[in-house]
C-alpha positions in Angstrom: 0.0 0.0 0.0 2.5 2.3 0.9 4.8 1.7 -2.3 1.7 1.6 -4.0 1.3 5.7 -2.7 4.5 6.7 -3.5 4.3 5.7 -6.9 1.2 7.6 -7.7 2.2 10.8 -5.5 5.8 10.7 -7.1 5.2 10.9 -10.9 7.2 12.2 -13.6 6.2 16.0 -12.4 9.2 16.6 -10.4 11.5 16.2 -13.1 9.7 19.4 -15.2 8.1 21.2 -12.6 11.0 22.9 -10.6 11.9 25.3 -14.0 7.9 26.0 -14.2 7.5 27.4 -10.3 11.2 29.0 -10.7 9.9 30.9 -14.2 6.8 31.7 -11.9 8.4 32.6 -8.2 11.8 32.4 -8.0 13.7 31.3 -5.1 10.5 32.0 -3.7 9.0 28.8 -5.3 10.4 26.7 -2.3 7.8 28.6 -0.1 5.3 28.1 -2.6 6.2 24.3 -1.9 5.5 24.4 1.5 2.6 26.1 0.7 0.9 23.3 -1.3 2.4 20.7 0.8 0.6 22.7 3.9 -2.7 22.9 1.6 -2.5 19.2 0.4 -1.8 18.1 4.1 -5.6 19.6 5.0 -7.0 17.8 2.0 -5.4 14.5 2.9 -6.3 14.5 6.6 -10.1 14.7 5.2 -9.4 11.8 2.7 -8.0 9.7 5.9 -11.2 10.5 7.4 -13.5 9.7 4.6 -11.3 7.1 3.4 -11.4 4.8 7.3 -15.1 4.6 6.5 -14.9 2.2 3.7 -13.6 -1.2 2.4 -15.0 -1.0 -1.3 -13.4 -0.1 -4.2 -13.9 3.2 -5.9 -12.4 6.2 -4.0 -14.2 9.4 -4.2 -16.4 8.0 -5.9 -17.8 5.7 -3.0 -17.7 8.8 -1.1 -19.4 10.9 -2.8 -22.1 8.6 -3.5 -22.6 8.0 0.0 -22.5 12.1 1.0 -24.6 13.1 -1.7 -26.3 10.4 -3.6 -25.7 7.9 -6.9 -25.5 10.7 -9.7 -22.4 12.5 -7.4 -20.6 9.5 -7.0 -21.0 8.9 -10.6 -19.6 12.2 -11.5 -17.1 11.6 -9.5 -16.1 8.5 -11.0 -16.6 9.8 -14.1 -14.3 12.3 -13.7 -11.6 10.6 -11.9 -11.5 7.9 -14.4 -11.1 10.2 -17.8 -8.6 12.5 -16.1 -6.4 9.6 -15.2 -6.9 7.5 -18.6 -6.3 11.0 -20.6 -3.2 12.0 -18.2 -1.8 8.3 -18.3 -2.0 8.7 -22.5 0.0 11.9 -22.4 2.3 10.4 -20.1 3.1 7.6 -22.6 4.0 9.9 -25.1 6.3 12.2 -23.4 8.3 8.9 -21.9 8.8 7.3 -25.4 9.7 11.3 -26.4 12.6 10.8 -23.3 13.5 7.2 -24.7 14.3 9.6 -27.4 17.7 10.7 -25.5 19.5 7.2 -26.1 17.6 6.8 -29.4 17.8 10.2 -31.3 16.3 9.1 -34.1 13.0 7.5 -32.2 10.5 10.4 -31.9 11.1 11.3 -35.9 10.2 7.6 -36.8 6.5 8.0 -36.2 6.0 4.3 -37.4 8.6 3.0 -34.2 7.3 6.0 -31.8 3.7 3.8 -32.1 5.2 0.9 -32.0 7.2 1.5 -28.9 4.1 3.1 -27.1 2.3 0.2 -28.2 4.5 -2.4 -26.9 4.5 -0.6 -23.4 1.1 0.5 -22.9 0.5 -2.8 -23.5 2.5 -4.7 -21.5 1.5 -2.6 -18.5 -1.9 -3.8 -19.5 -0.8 -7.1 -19.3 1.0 -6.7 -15.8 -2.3 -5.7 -14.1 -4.3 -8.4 -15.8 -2.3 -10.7 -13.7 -3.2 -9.7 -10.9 -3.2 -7.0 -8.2 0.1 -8.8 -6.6 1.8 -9.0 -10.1 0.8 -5.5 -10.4 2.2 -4.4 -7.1 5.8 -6.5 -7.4 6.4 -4.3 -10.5 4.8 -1.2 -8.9 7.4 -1.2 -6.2 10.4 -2.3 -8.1 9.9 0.8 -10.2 9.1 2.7 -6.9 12.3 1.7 -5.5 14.6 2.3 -8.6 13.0 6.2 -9.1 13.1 7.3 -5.6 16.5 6.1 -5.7 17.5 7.9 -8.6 16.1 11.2 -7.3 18.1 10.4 -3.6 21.0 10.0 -5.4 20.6 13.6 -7.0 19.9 15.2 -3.7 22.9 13.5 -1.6 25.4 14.5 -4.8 23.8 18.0 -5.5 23.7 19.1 -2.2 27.7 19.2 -2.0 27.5 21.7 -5.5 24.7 24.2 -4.1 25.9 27.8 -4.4 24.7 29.9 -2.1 24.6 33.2 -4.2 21.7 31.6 -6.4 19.3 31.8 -3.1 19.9 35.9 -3.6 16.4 37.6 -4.7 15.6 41.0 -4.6 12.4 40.7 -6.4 8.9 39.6 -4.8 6.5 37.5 -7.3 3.0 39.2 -7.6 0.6 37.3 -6.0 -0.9 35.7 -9.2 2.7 34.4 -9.8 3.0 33.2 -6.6 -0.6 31.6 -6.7 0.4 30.1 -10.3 3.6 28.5 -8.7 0.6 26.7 -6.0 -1.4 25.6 -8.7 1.2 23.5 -10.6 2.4 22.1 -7.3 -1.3 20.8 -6.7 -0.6 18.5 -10.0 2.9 17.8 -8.6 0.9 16.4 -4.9 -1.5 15.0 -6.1 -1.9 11.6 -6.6 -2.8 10.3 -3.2 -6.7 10.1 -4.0 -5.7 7.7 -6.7 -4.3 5.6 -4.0 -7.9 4.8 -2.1 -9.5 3.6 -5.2 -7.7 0.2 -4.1 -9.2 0.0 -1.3 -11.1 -3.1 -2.0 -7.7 -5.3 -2.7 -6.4 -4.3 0.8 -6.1 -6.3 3.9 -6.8 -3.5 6.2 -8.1 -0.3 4.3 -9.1 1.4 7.7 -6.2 1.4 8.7 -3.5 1.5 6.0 -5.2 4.3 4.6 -4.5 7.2 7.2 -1.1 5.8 8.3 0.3 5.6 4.1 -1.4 9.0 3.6 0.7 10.5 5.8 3.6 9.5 5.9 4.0 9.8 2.1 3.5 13.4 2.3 5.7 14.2 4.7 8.4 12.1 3.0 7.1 13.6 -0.5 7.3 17.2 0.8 10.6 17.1 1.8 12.0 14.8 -0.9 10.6 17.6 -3.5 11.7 20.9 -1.7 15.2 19.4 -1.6 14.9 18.8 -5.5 13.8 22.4 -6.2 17.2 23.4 -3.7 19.6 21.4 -5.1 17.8 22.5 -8.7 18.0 26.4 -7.6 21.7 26.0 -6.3 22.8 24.5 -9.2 21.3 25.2 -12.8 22.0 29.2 -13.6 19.3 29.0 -16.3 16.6 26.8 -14.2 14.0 29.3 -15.3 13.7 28.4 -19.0 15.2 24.4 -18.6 13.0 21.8 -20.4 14.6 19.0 -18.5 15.8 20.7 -15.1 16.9 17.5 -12.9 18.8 16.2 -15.8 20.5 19.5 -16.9 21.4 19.8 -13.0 22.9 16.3 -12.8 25.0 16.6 -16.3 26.2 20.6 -14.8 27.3 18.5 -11.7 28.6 14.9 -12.9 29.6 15.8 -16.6 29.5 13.1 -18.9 27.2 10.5 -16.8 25.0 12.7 -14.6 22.1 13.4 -16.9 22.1 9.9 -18.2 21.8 8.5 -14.7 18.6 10.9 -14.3 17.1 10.1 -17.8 17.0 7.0 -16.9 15.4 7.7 -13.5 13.4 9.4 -15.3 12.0 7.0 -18.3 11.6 4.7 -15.3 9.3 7.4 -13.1 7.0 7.5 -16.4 6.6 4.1 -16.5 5.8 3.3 -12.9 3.5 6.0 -13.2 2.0 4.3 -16.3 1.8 1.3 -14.0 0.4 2.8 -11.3 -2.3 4.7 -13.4 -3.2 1.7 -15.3 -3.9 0.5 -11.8 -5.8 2.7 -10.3 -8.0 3.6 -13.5 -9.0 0.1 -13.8 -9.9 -0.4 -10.5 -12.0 2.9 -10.5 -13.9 1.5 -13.5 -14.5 -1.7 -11.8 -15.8 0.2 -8.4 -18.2 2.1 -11.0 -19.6 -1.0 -12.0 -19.2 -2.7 -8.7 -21.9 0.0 -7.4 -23.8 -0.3 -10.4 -23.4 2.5 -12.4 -21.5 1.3 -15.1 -22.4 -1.9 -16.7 -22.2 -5.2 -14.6 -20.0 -7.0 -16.5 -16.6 -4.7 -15.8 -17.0 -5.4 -12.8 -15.6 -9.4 -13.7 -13.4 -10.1 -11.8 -11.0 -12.9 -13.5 -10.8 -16.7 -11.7 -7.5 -17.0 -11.8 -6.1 -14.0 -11.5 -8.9 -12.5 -9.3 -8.3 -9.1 -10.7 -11.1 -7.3 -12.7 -9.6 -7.8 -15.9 -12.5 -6.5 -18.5 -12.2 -3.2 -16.6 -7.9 -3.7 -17.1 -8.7 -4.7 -20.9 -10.9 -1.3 -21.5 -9.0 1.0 -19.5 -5.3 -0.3 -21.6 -7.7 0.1 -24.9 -8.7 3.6 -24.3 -5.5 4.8 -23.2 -3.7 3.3 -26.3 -6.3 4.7 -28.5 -5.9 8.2 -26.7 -1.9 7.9 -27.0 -2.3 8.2 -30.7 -3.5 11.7 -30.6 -0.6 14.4 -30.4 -3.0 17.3 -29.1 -3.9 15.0 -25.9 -0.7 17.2 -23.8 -3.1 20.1 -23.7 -5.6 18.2 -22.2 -3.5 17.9 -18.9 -4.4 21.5 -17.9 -7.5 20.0 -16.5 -5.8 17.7 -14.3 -5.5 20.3 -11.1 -9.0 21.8 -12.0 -10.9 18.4 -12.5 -8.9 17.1 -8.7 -9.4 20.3 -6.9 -12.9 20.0 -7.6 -12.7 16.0 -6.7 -11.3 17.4 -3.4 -13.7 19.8 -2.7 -16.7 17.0 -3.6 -14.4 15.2 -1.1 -13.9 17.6 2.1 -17.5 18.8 1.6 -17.9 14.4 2.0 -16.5 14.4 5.6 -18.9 16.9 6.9 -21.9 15.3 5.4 -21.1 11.5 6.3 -20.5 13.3 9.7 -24.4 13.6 10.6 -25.6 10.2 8.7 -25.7 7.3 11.6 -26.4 4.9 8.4 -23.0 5.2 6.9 -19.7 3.1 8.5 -18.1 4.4 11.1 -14.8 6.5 11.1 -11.9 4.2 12.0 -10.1 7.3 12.1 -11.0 11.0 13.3 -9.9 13.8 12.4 -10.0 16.4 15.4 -11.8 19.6 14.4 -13.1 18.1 11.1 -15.7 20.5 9.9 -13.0 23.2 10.4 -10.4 21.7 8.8 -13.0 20.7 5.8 -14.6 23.7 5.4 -10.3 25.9 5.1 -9.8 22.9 2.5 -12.8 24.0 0.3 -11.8 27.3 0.6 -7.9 26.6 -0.3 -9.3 25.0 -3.4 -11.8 27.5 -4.5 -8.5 29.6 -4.0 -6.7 27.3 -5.7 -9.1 27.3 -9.2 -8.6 30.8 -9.4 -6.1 30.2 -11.1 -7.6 28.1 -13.9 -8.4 29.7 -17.5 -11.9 30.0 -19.2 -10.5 27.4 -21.7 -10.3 24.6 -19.4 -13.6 25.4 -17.6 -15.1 24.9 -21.1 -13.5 21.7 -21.3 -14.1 20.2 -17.7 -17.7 21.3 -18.1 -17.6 19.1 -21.6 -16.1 15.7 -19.6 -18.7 16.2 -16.9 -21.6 16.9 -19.7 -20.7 13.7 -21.6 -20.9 11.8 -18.2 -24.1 13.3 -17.5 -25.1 11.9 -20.9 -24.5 8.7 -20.1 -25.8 8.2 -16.7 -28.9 9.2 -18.7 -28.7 7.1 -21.0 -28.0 3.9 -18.2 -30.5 4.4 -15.9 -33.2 5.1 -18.9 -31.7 1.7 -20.5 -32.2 -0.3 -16.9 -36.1 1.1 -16.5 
C-alpha cells in the first residue's frame, strides 16, 4: 500500500516542474512548496477520514455517493476515471519522447514512436491483468529504482549548491505566486488515486490514514530538496525543459544526466503502472456499485483481478496515445482534482451527521474546520484556472451526465 502511494504521488512532475514554479516565483518557489504541501496536508487528513469509513473499491467515488447520492458519486467516478486514462496517454507519449535521448532518431520515426508506445502500454496492460500482486511486485520495483535515482541527486547535488543563487531582490506578484501553488497541486496530487484500491487491501481502515501521511511528509521534503539542489545549481533553471537532468550533467559531466534520464524514463513508467492500476480499479468500483455496466466489474478466476475493466482501460489509453493534441488536455488535471477534493472535504462533513454510513476508524480532530479551510484553499486554488479549461471540464462532466442518462433510462 505504501509503495503503492509513492508511486502515484511521485510521478514524472518533479523532473519538469522545478523550471515552471522558478519561471513563476523564483527562489520564492520553495515557499510556494511548502505552501501546497501545507494545503495538500488539510485535503489529505479529510481523505483519511473519509477514506477509514470504507472497504470497497472506488475512492471518491464511493464517497461521494454515499454524501450526496448515486448521480455524485458517478460524477465523481466519471471524472476521476477520464482525467487519469487521458493523463496516463500523455504520459506515454512524453516517456517514449525521453527514450528519445538514447535513441535520437525514435521520436522522428513516427511508425517505431507507435510501435514503442504500443508495446508498453501494452505490456502494463498485461502486468495488471495478472493480478493485483503481479501488479504491485512491478509497482514497487519501479518505486524503489525512481526514488532512488532522485536520492541519489539530492545526496550528490547538495555538496555543488551555491549559495549566491538563493539571492532575490524581487517579490513575485501574487498571481505568480498563486500560479507556482497551482502547478504544485498536480505535482501532490496523486494520493486520491491511491484509495481507489481499497477493495484489494487487507486493512483499508487502517493503512489508509497511516500511508497517507507519511507519504506526504516524505514527499514534501524529498521535493523541496529537489527544487534546492535545482535552484543552487542550474543558472538558467527558469527556461530548462529537463531541469533535474540539466542539473545532474552541470554537476557529474558526462554520466549525470544519463543517470537521471534513466530515472526518469523509469518514473514514467511506474506511473503508467500505477495509473493503469488505479484507473481500472476505479472502472471496476463504478460498476461494482452499479453505475457502469455489470459485467466490468468481472473479476478474472484465476487471476482475481477485474480484468474486463484492465482490458478497457489499456484500450482507451492506447487509443488516446495516438492523438498528439492530448498534452493540452492535462491542464485540466489540477481543475478536475481540486474539484474532486472539494466533492471530497464537503464528504467528511456530510457522512459526519448520517448514523447509516460506516463508522470512522479514524477521526480527524476539528473536522468541519479543517473541511470547510480545504474547500476554501481549493476554490482559492481554481482561481487560477483559465476560461479554456472550464469549457472543457464542463464538456467531460456533460458527456458523463449523458451517459448516466442514458443507463439508468436503458435499466427502467
Amino acid at each position: 500500500m505504501l509503495a503503492i502511494m509513492v508511486n502515484l504521488t511521485i510521478g514524472g512532475g518533479i523532473y519538469a516542474l522545478p523550471a515552471e514554479v522558478f519561471a513563476k516565483s523564483g527562489v520564492w518557489s520553495i515557499a510556494a512548496m511548502l505552501v501546497c504541501a501545507a494545503v495538500t496536508s488539510l485535503i489529505v487528513a479529510c481523505f483519511a477520514e473519509v477514506g477509514s469509513r470504507f472497504t470497497a473499491s472506488g475512492g471518491s467515488l464511493v464517497y461521494a455517493q454515499a454524501a450526496f447520492g448515486p448521480f455524485a458519486g458517478f460524477t465523481m467516478g466519471w471524472l476521476s476515471f477520464v482525467l487519469r486514462v487521458v493523463g496516463m496517454a500523455a504520459i506515454g507519449n512524453i516517456a517514449i519522447a525521453y527514450a528519445g535521448f538514447f535513441f535520437p532518431d525514435l521520436p522522428q520515426n513516427n511508425s517505431a514512436f507507435l510501435l514503442m508506445l504500443s508495446f508498453l502500454i501494452a505490456l502494463l496492460g498485461g502486468i495488471n491483468y495478472l493480478g493485483i500482486r503481479t501488479s504491485v511486485w512491478v509497482n514497487n520495483l519501479f518505486t524503489i529504482t525512481k526514488v532512488v535515482t532522485l536520492l541519489f541527486f539530492v545526496v550528490v547535488g547538495l555538496f555543488f549548491v551555491q549559495k549566491r543563487q538563493f539571492v532575490s531582490t524581487e517579490l513575485p506578484s501574487l498571481h505568480q505566486f498563486s500560479g507556482s501553488i497551482l502547478l504544485m497541486v498536480f505535482a501532490f496530487s496523486g494520493f486520491d488515486g491511491a484509495v481507489t484500491t481499497t477493495g484489494e487491501m487487507k486493512n483499508p481502515k487502517r493503512d489508509i490514514p497511516y500511508s497517507l501521511f507519511r507519504v506526504l511528509i516524505f514527499k514534501t521534503v524529498l521535493y523541496v530538496l529537489v527544487q534546492v539542489v535545482c535552484i543552487g545549481t542550474l543558472a538558467g533553471l527558469g527556461a530548462s525543459k529537463k531541469p533535474v537532468a540539466e542539473a545532474a550533467e552541470l554537476m557529474l559531466p558526462g554520466w549525470g544526466g544519463m543517470i537521471i534520464s534513466i530515472g526518469a524514463l523509469i518514473s514514467f513508467i511506474a506511473t503508467l503502472n500505477g495509473g493503469m492500476l488505479v484507473a481500472s480499479r476505479i472502472c471496476f468500483g463504478m460498476a461494482e456499485q452499479q453505475q457502469l455496466p455489470r459485467w466490468l466489474a468481472a473479476i478474472h478466476p484465476r487471476f482475481h483481478s477485474p480484468h474486463i475493466a484492465i482490458l478497457i482501460t489499456t484500450a482507451l489509453v492506447l487509443a488516446l496515445s495516438l492523438s498528439n493534441s492530448l498534452l493540452f488536455l492535462l491542464t485540466l488535471s489540477a481543475l478536475g482534482r481540486s474539484i474532486i477534493y472539494v466533492v471530497t472535504c464537503a464528504s467528511l462533513i456530510s457522512l459526519r451527521r448520517r448514523k447509516e454510513v460506516p463508522s470512522a476508524a479514524f477521526v480527524l480532530p476539528a473536522g468541519n474546520l479543517i473541511a470547510v479551510l480545504s474547500i476554501i484553499a481549493c476554490l482559492f486554488i481554481m482561481m487560477g484556472s483559465t476560461l479554456k479549461e472550464w469549457y472543457m471540464l464542463a464538456g467531460v462532466i456533460s458527456t458523463g451526465t449523458v451517459i448516466w442518462i442514458f443507463l439508468k433510462f436503458w435499466r427502467k
